[in-house]
DRENNUMAR-122272 format. One line per 10 residues: number of its first residue (from 1); their letters; for each residue y, x, z of C-alpha. Coordinates in nm, 2 decimals, decimal comma. Layout:
N
NUM = A = Y:X:Z ~ ... $
***
This chain:
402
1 = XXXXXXXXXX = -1,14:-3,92:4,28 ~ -1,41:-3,75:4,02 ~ -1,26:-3,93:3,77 ~ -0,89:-3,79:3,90 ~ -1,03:-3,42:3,89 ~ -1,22:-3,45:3,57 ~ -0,89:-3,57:3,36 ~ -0,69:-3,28:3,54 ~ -0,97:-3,11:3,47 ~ -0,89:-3,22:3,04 $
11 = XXXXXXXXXX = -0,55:-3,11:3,08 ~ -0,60:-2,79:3,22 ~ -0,81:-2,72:2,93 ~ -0,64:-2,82:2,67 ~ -0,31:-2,60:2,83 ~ -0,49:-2,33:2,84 ~ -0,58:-2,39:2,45 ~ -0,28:-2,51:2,35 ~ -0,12:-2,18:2,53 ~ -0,35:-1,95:2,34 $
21 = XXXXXXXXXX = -0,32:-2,08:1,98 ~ 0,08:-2,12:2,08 ~ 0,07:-1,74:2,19 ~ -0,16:-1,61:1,86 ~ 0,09:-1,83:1,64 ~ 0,41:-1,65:1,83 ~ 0,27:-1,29:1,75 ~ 0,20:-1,34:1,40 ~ 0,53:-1,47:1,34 ~ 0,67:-1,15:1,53 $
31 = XXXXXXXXXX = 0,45:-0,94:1,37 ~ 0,58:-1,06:1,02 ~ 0,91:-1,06:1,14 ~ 0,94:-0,75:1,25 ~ 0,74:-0,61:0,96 ~ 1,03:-0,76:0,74 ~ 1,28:-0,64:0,93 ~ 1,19:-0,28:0,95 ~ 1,15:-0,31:0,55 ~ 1,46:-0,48:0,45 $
41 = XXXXXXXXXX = 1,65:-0,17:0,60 ~ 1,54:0,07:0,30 ~ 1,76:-0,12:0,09 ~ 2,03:-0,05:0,31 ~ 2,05:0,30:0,29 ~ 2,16:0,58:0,06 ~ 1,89:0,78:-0,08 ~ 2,05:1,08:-0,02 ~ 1,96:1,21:0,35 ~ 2,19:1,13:0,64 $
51 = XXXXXXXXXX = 2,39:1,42:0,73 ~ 2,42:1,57:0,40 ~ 2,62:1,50:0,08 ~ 2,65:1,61:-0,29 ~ 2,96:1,76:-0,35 ~ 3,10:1,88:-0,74 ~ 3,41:2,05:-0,83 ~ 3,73:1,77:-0,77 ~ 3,81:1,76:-1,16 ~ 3,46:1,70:-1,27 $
61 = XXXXXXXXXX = 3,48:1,36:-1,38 ~ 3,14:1,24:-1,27 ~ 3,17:1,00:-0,92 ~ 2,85:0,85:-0,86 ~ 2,49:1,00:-1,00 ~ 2,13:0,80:-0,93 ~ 1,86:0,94:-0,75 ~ 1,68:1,01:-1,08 ~ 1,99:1,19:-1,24 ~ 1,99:1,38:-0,92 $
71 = XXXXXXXXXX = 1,61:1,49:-0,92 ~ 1,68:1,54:-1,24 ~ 1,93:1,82:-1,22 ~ 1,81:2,03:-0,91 ~ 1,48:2,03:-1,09 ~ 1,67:2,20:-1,37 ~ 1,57:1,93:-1,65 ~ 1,97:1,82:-1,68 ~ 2,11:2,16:-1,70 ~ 2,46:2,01:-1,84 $
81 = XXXXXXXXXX = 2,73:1,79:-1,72 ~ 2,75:1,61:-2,07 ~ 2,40:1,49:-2,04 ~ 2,49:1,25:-1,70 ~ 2,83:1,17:-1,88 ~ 3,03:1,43:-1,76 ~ 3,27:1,70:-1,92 ~ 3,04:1,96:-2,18 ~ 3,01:2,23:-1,86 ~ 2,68:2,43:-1,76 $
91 = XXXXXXXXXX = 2,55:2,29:-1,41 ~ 2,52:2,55:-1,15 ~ 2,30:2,45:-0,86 ~ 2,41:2,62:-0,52 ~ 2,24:2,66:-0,23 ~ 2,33:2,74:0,10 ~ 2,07:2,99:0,16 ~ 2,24:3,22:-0,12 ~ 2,61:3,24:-0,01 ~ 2,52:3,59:0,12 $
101 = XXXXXXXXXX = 2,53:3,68:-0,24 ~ 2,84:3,55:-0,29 ~ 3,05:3,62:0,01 ~ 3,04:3,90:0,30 ~ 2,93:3,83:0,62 ~ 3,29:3,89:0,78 ~ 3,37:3,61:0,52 ~ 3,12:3,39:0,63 ~ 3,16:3,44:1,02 ~ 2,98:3,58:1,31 $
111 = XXXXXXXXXX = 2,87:3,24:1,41 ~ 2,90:3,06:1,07 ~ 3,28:2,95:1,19 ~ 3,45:3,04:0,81 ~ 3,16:2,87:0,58 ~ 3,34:2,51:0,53 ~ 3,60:2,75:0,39 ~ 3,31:2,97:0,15 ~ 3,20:2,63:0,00 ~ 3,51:2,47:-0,05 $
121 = XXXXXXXXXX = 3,63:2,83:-0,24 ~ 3,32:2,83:-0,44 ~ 3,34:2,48:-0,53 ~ 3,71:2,47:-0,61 ~ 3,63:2,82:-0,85 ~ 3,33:2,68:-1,06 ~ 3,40:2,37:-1,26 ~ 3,03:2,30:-1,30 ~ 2,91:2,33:-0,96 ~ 2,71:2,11:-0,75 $
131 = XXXXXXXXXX = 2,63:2,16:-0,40 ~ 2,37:2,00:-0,13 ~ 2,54:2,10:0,20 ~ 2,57:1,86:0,56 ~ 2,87:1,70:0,58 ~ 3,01:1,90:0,88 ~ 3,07:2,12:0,60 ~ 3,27:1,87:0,40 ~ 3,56:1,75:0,67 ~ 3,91:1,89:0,71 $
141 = XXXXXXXXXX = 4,07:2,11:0,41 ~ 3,75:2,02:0,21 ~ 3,88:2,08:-0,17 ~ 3,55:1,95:-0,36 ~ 3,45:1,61:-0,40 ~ 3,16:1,42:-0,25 ~ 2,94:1,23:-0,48 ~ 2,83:0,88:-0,43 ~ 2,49:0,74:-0,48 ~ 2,40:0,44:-0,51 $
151 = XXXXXXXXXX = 2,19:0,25:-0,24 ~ 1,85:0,20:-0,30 ~ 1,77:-0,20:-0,44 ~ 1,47:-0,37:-0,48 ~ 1,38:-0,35:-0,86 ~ 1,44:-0,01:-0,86 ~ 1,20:0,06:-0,57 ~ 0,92:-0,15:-0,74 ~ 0,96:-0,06:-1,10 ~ 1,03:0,33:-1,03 $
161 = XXXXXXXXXX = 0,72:0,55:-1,09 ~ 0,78:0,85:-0,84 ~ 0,70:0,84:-0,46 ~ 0,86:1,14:-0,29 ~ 1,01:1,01:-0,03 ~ 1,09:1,37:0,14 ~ 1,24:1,51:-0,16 ~ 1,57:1,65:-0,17 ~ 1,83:1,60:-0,18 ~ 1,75:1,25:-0,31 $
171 = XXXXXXXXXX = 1,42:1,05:-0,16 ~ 1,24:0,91:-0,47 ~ 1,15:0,56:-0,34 ~ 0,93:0,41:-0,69 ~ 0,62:0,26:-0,58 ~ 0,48:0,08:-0,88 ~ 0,18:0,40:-0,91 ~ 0,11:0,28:-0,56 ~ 0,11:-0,09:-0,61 ~ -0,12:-0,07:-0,94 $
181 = XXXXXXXXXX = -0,31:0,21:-0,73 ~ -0,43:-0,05:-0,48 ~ -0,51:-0,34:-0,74 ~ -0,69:-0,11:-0,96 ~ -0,93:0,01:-0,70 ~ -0,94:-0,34:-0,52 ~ -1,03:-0,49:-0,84 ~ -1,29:-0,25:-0,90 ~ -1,44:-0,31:-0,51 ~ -1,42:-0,73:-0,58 $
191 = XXXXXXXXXX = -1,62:-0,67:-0,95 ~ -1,88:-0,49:-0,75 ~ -1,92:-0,63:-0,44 ~ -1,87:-0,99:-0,51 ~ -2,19:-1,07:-0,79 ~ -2,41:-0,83:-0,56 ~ -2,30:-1,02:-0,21 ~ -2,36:-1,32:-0,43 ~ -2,66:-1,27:-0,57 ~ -2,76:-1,13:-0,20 $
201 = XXXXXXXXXX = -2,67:-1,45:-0,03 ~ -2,86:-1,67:-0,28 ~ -3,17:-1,50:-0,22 ~ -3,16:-1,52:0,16 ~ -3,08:-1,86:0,17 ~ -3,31:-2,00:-0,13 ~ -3,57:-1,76:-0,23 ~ -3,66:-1,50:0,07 ~ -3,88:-1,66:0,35 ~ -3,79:-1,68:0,71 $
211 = XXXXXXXXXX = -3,92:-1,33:0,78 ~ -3,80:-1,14:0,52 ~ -3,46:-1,33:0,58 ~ -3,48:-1,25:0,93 ~ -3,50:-0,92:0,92 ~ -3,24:-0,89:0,62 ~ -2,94:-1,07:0,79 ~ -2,92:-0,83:1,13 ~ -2,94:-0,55:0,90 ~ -2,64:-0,63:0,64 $
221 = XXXXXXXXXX = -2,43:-0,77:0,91 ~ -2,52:-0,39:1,13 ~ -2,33:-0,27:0,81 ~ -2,03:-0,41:0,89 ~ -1,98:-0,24:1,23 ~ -1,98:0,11:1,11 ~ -1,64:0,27:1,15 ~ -1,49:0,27:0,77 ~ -1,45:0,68:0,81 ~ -1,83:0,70:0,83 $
231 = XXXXXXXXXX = -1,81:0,53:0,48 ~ -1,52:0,72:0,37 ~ -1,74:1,07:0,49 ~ -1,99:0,91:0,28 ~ -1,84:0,82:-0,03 ~ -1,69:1,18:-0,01 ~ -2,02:1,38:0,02 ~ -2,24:1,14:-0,16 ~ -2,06:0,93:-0,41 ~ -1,78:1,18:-0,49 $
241 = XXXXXXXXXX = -2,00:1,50:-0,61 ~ -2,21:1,22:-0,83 ~ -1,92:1,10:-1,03 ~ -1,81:1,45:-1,07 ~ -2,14:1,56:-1,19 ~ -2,19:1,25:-1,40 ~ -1,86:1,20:-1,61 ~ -1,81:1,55:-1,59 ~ -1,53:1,56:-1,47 ~ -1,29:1,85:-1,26 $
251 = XXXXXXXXXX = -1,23:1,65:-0,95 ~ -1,47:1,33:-0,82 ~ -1,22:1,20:-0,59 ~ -1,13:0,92:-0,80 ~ -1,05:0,53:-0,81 ~ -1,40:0,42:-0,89 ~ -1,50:0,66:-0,61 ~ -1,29:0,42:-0,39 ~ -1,40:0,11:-0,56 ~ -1,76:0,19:-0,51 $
261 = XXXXXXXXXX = -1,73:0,27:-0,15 ~ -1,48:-0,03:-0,05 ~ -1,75:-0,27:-0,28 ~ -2,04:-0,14:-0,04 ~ -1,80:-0,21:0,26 ~ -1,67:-0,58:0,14 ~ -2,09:-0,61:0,09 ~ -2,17:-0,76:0,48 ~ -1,84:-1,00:0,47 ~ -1,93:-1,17:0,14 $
271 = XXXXXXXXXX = -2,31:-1,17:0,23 ~ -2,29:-1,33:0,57 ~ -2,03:-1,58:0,52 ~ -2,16:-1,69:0,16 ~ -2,54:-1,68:0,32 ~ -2,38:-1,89:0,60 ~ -2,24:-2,17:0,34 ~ -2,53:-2,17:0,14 ~ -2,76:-2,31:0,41 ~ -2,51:-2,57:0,54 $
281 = XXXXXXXXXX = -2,60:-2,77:0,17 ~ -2,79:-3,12:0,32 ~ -3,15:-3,08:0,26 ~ -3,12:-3,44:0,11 ~ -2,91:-3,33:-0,14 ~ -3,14:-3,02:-0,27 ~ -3,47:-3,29:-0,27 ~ -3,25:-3,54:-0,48 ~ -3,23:-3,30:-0,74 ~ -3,58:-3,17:-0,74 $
291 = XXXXXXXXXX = -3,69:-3,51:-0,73 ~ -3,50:-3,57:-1,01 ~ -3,65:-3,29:-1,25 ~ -3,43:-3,01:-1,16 ~ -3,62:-2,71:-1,05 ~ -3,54:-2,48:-0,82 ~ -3,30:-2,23:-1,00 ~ -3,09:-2,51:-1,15 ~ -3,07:-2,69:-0,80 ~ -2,94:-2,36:-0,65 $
301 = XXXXXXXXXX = -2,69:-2,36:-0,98 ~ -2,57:-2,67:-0,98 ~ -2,59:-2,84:-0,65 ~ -2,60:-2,56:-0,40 ~ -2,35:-2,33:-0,46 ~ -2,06:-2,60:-0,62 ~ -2,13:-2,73:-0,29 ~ -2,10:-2,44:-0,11 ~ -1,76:-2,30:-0,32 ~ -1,51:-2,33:-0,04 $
311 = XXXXXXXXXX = -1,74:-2,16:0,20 ~ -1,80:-1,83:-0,14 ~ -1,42:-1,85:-0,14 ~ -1,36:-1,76:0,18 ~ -1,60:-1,48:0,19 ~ -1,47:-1,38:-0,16 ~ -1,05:-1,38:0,03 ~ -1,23:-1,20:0,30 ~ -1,41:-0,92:0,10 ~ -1,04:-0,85:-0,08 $
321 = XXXXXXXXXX = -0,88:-0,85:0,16 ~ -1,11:-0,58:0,35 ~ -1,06:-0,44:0,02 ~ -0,70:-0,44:-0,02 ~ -0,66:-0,32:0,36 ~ -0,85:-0,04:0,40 ~ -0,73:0,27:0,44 ~ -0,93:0,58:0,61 ~ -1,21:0,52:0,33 ~ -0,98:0,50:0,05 $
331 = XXXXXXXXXX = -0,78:0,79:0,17 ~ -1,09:1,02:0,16 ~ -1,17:0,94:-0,19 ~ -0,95:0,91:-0,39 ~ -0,78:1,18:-0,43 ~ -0,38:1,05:-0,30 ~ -0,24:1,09:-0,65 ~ 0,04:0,89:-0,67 ~ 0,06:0,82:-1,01 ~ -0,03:0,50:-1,27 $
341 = XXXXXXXXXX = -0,36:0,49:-1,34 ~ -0,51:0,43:-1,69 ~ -0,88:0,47:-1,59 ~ -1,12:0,47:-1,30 ~ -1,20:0,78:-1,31 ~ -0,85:0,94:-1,23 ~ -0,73:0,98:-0,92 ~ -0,52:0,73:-0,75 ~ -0,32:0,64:-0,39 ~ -0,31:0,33:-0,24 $
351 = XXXXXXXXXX = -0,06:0,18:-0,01 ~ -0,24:0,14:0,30 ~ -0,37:0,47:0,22 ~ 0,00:0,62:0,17 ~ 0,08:0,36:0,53 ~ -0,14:0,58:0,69 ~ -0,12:0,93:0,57 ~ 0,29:0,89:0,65 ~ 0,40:0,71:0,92 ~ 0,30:0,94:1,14 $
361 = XXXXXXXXXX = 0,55:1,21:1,02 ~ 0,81:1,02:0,86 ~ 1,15:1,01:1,14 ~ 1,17:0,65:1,31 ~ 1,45:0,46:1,19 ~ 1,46:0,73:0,91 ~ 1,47:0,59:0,49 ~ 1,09:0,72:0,52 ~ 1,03:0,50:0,80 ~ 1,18:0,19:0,65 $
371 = XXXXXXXXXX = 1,05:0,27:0,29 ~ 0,62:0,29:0,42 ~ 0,75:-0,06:0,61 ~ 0,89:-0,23:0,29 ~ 0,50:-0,10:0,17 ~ 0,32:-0,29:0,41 ~ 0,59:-0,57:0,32 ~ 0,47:-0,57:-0,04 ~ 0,10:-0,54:0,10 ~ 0,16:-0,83:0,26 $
381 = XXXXXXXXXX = 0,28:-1,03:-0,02 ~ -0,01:-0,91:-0,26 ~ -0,27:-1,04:-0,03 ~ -0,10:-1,37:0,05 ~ -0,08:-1,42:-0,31 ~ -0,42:-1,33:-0,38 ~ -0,55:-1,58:-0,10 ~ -0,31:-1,89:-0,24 ~ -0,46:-1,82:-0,62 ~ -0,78:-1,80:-0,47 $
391 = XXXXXXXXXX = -0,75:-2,12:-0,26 ~ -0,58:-2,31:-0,55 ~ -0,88:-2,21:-0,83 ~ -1,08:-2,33:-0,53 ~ -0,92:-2,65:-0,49 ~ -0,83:-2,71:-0,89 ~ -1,23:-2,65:-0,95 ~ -1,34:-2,89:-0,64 ~ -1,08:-3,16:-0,77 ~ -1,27:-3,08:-1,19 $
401 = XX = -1,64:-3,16:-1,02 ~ -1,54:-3,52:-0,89 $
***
């Protein structure tokens, strides 16, 4: 009978385990899907707002015009047809909130009933024209003709250098600025934070006695329960005014702002764990080598830590990706210029930072919406592909030392 309960006992158990690692497993996977989902959608989708449409004079010869061409000529830098292949004709931006300028308000209507018919006479008068009206506007006895854009791919969405993806009339969807934005200062973090939590670990487990050690390892890991906008407050009073004042510079909010304060906060992951794998070397194997003339710096060299590597490469995946994550700490710092940086001390924007600053705001379902998904998509990718080059060095340099 004991022996009945005891093995239904077992199964229970290991239900209730398998149940729990099945669940975790399920809402990954959804989480990724759904992540990928949302994403995909922004190549989907015109860049040109829904509701509204680009419409030209019906014998201009132009059919179709990028989202660059189109950014291009409302921000006046195109100021003729010629340049985007058209006819050799003077482009003349109009806008909506002028037609009182043009026609009476009897002409326009009481209730706005006769302005379809205001833009279609303007647009069929001025050969050069180009107009960003809704499309209610554009139906029935429309004489203009609506411009096509084309829909917004993949290369063009990585490789692009502008993120404004509110502008209009065309959202400028180019996140490489964001992309190098978050490797530059992640890079800058792991180059700091890595020797130091090294260096760290190795004197807590091999050179710091039991009290000292004691008293050092409740303190770093404390550091790794304050909220990151504590560090992100700060970076920004402390560490910001210093860079200013020392490069002398006009702003402080800057990438090696952000790589200094995400190093200090990757600092208690790459300390504890590394610490942690450090001690688990066999005593034997430490006494061997002393015993056989090593002393104590090259024992720690060549015997503890190659046997500790798997357990530094974790912490090392770890600390980047706290590092490559963050985002409250980074967006107080610096600066959420989204442009390609050429040094640390310019300004930069992240994507988690640019995740977090946006979704909030941007419409659900919106090209916004989809575009700050297809972010954390390409987020997701850079740290999976950071943790499989990782684990591969790891593996190639265990396979060398056999």
């Amino acid at each position: 009978m004991i022996k009945f309960f005891k093995s239904t006992f077992e199964k229970i158990i290991e239900g209730t385990l398998f149940l729990s690692s099945t669940i975790t497993t399920l809402a990954i996977v959804l989480i990724i899907v759904f992540l990928f989902r949302e994403g995909i959608g922004t190549f989907n989708q015109s860049p040109i707002e829904e509701g509204f449409s680009l419409v030209v004079n019906k014998n201009n010869p132009i059919n179709e015009l990028s989202a660059q061409q189109i950014k291009n000529i409302f921000d006046q830098n195109i100021t003729n047809w010629k340049t985007v292949g058209g006819n050799k004709d003077s482009i003349i931006l109009f806008n909506l909130d002028n037609i009182s300028n043009f026609y009476s308000d009897s002409a326009i209507g009481e209730n706005f009933e006769f302005l379809p018919q205001c833009i279609s006479d303007y647009t069929e008068k001025h050969s050069g024209v180009v107009a960003f009206v809704s499309t209610r506007y554009t139906g029935k006895g429309f004489t203009g003709k609506i411009l096509t854009t084309p829909k917004v791919t993949i290369t063009q969405f990585i490789s692009q250098k502008e993120w404004f993806p509110t502008a209009q009339p065309a959202a400028q969807l180019g996140v490489l600025a964001l992309i190098l934005g978050t490797l530059w200062v992640s890079f800058g973090a792991i180059v700091i934070a890595l020797p130091l939590g090294l260096a760290t670990s190795i004197y807590m487990a091999e050179v710091a006695n039991p009290k000292v050690r004691n008293f050092l390892k409740p303190l770093v890991e404390l550091l790794a329960g304050i909220p990151s906008v504590v560090y992100g407050f700060f970076g920004l009073v402390i560490i910001v005014p210093g860079i200013q004042k020392l490069f002398d510079l006009p702003v402080g909010e800057t990438a090696l702002a952000g790589s200094i304060v995400l190093g200090i906060m990757a600092l208690p992951t790459i300390i504890t764990i590394s610490e942690d794998a450090l001690r688990t070397t066999p005593k034997a194997m430490k006494e061997a080598s002393l015993a056989l003339g090593a002393n104590k710096w090259q024992t720690t060299a060549r015997v503890v830590i190659p046997y500790s590597s798997s357990g530094i490469t974790a912490a090392a995946i770890l600390g980047i990706g706290r590092a490559i994550g963050e985002t409250m700490a980074v967006l107080m710092v610096t600066g959420n210029a989204a442009v390609i940086p050429h040094s640390f001390l310019e300004p930069v924007r992240t994507i988690p930072a640019t995740i977090a600053a946006e979704l909030g705001e941007a419409p659900q379902g919106g090209l916004h919406y989809k575009a700050l998904f297809a972010l954390g998509c390409i987020l997701f990718i850079i740290t999976m592909a950071i943790n499989l080059i990782v684990g591969y060095v790891s593996s190639k340099k265990k396979y060398n030392t056999r």
